[in-house]
C-alpha positions, 0 to 999 in steps of 0.5 A: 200711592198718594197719602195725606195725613191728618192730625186732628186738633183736640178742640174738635174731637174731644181727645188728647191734644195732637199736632195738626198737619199742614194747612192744605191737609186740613182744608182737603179733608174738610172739602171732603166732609162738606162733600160727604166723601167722609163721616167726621171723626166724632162720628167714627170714633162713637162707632169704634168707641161701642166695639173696642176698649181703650183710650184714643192716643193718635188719629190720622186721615190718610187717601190711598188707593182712592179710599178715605182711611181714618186710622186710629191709634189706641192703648188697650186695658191690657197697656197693648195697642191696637191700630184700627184702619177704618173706611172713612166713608161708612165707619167700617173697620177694615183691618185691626193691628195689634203689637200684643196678640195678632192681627185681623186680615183686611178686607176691601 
């Protein structure tokens, strides 16, 4: 399974700071955005944003099984963590991961 990982800088998204990935990572996953594979993350994360409550603390970009996956961490109210896998094509989510109150099944 190959997997690419992307963190995105804050001056792009509007979030709290996080470490940037290597420069290849970075140009792969912008080739994919000018080439429509994805939707950018301030698109994805105004969808999440409508649905699920919480502050954004981690976002990474990962290419597995053929499929473009944002994953994306975040602090709930309650002080819990969610991690949202969504399709980085259409925005959809495919699995929400929680430590506190179960785990929603995947669907591909």
């Amino acid at each position: 399974m190959r997997q690419l990982r992307l963190f995105l800088l804050s001056a792009c998204i509007g979030i709290a700071p996080v470490q940037a990935g290597s420069r290849q990572d970075h140009e792969v996953a912008r080739r994919a955005l000018e080439a429509g594979e994805i939707l950018s993350l301030r698109q994805v994360l105004s969808r999440i944003e409508r649905e699920h409550r919480g502050e954004v603390l981690e976002v990474e970009l990962e290419h597995e099984d053929q499929r473009w996956i944002y994953e994306v961490k975040m602090l709930r109210r309650d002080g819990g963590i969610n991690k949202l896998l969504i399709d980085a094509r259409d925005g959809s989510v495919l699995e929400i991961k929680g430590r506190q109150g179960g785990r929603h099944g995947r669907r591909d």
